[in-house]
N, C-alpha and C positions, 0 to 999 in steps of 0.2 A: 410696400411701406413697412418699416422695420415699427420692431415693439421694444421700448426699453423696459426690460423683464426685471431689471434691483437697481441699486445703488451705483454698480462696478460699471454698466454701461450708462450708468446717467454722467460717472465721474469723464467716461471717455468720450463721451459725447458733446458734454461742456470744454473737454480739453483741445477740441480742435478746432479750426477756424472759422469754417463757416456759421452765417445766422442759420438759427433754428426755429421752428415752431413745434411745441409741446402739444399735442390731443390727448387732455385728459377725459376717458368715457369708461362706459362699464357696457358690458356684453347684455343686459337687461334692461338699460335706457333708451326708450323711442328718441329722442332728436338727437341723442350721439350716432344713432344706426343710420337715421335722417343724414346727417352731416358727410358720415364716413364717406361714402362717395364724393362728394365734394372734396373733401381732405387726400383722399385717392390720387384725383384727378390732379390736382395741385402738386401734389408730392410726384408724380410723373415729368409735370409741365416745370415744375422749379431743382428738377433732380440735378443735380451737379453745382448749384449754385446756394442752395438752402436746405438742410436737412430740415424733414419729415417727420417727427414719427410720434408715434399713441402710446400712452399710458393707460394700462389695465389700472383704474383706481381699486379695485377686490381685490388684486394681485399683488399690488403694488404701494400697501396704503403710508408707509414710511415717505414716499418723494412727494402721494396726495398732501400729506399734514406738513411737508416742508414748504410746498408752496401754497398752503392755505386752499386748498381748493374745496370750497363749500357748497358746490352745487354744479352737473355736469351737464351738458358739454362744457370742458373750461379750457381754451387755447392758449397760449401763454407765447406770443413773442420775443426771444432771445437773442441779443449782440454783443458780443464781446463781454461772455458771462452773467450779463446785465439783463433781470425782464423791461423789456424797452414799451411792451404792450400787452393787453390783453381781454380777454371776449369770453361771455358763457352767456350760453345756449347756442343755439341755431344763428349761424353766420349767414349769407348770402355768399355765394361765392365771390360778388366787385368785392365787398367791404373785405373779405381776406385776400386777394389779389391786391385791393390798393395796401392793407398792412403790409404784407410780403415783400408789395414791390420798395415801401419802406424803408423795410428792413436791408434791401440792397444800397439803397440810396445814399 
């Protein structure tokens, strides 16, 4: 699962077509570390059809404060530029399979 490490990969990431989901966590947070495997898993079983990937909120707190994220795990479902959806804390893996599959929909 890729990490979008600044701005330059969040602009290229937005710029291409497929739906996305955002994992905003931080390396110090029990239910983001709880999740990541989930999000793992996910990101294997949806690879070719939905990009993946996590945001280091410590690393990264410029994309945190663009998309308002006040408290972590915070997932952000993305469609054609657009947050279409979105989740914080600890998901279940159905409820983000049924968002995902959603998001293909």
């Amino acid at each position: 699962m890729k990490t979008v490490e600044n701005n330059n990969d969040y602009e290229a990431l937005i710029g291409q077509e497929k739906p996305i989901l955002l994992d905003f966590y931080a390396d110090w947070c029990g239910p983001c570390q709880a999740l990541l495997p989930t999000v793992e898993k996910l990101s294997k079983e949806y690879e070719g059809s939905i990009e993946i990937q996590k945001v280091n909120v410590d690393k990264n707190q410029e994309l945190a404060s663009k998309f308002e994220v006040r408290s972590i795990p915070a997932l952000f479902f993305i469609k054609d530029s657009e947050i279409v959806d979105r989740t914080v804390g600890v998901q279940s893996e159905s409820v983000l399979r049924e968002k995902l599959d959603a998001l293909l929909g």
